[in-house]
C-alpha positions as CSV (number, residue, x, y, z in Angstrom):
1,X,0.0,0.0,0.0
2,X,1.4,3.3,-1.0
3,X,1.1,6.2,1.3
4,X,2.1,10.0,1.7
5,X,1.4,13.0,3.6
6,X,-1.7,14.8,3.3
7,X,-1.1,18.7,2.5
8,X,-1.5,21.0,5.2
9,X,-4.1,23.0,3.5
10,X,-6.6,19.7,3.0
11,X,-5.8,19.4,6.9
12,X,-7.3,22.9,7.3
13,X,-10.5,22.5,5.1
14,X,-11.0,19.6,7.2
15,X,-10.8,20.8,10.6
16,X,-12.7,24.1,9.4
17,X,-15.7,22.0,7.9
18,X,-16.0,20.1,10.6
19,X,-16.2,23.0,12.6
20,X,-19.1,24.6,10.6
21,X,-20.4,21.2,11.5
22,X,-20.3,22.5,15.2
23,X,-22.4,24.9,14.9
24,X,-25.2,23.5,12.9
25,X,-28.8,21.7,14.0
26,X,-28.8,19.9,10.7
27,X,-29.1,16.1,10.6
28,X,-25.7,15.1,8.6
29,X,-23.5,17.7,10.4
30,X,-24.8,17.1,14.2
31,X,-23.8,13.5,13.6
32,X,-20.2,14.7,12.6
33,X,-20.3,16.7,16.0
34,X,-21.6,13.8,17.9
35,X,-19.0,11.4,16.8
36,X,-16.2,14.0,17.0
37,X,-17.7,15.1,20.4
38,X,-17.0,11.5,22.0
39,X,-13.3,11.7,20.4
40,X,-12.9,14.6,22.9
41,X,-12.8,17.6,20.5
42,X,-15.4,20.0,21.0
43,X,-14.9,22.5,17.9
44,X,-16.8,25.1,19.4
45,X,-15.3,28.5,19.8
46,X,-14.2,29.7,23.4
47,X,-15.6,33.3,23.1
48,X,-13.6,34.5,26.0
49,X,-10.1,34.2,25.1
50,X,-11.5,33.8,20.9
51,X,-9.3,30.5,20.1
52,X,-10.6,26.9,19.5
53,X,-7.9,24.9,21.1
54,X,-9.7,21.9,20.1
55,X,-9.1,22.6,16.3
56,X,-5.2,22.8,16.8
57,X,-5.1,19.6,18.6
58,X,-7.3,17.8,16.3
59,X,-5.2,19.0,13.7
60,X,-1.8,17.8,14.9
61,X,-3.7,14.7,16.1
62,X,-4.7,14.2,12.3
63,X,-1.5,14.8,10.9
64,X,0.7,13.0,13.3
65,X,-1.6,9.9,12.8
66,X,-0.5,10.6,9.1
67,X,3.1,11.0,9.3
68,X,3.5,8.0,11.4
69,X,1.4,6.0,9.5
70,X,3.4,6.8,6.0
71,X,6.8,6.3,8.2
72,X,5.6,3.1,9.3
73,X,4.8,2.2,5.8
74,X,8.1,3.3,4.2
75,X,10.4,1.9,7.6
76,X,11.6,5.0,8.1
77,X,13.0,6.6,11.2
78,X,10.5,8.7,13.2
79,X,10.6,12.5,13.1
80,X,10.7,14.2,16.6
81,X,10.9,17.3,14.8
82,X,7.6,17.4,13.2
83,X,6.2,20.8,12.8
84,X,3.2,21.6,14.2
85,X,0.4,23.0,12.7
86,X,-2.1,26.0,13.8
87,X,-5.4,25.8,12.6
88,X,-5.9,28.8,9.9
89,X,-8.6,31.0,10.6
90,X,-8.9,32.3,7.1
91,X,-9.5,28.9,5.9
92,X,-12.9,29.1,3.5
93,X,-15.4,26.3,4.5
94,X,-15.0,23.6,1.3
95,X,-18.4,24.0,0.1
96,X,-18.2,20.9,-2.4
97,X,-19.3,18.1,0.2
98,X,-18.4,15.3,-2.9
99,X,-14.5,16.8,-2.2
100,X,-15.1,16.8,1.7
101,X,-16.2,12.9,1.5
102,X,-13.1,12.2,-0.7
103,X,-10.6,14.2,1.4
104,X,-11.9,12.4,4.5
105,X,-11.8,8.7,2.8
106,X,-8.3,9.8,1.7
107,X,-7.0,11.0,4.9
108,X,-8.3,7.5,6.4
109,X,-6.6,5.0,3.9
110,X,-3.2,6.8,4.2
111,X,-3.5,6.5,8.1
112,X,-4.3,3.0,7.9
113,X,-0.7,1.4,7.8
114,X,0.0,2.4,11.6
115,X,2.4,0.3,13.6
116,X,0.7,-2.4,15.7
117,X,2.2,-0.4,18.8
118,X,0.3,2.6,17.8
119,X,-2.7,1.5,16.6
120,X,-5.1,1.3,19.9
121,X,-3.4,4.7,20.2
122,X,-5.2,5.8,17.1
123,X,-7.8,3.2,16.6
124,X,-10.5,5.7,18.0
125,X,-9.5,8.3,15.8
126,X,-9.5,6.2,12.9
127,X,-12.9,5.0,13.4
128,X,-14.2,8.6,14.2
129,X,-13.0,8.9,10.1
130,X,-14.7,6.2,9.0
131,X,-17.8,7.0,10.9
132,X,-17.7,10.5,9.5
133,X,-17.0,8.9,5.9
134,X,-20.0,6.4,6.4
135,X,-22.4,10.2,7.0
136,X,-21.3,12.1,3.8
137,X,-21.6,9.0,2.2
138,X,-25.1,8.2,3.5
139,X,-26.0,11.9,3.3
140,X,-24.4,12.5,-0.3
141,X,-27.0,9.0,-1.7
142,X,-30.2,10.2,0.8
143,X,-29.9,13.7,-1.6
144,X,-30.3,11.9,-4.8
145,X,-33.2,12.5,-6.4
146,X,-33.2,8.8,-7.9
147,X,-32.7,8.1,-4.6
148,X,-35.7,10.0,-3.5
149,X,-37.9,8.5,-6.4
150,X,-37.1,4.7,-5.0
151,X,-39.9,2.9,-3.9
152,X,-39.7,2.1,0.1
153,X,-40.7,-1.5,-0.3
């Protein structure tokens, strides 16, 4: 299985949808909150100091889960000197949920070759990205219209 690092920036649109999912009532995106909720990152904005640490963590938490999944893959040496990343603000919400669904399922299959010694680490995580995968999915079908026209029988 061939691996590599996601790009920052897809980290970003990422973490900034998910947040929009934070703050909305509708079905599809209060199930992303829920599952990402239990994972122990609540995305919502701390108004009093204006910062989301929860954003910044699940951020690093994504893309350390990446980088040591493609080191594992590849045998190479671990990186103690991994930058960390900071959530951009500017960020614009990826409107195109098709590319949200595909950047998700992406992010999961090159995470997926984790050492056996890290994988209960991560194995949460990396079922919150199948969950999430499993609601655009189910979401993205449910908006069909052919979908809509199928008989319930």
């Amino acid at each position: 299985m061939s691996c590599w690092i996601i790009e920052d920036k897809t980290l970003n649109k990422l973490v900034r949808y998910f947040i929009k999912c934070s703050y909305s009532e509708y079905t599809p995106y209060c199930q992303i909150k829920t599952v990402l909720n239990k994972l122990g990152y609540d995305l919502n904005y701390d108004y009093e100091t204006d910062e989301n640490p929860h954003a910044n963590r699940l951020l690093n938490d994504l893309n350390i889960l990446n980088i040591k999944s493609v080191n594992n893959n590849y045998n190479l040496k671990e990186d103690d000197k991994r930058k960390e990343l900071f959530f951009n603000e500017d960020t614009k919400t990826e409107k195109n949920i098709y590319q949200i669904l595909k950047s998700v399922e992406c992010l999961h299959y090159q995470c997926l070759d984790i050492n056996e010694n890290e994988k209960e680490k991560y194995k949460n995580l990396l079922k919150g990205l199948k969950d999430i995968s499993k609601i655009l999915t189910s979401h993205i079908i449910n908006s069909l219209e052919e979908y809509k026209k199928a008989k319930w029988e």
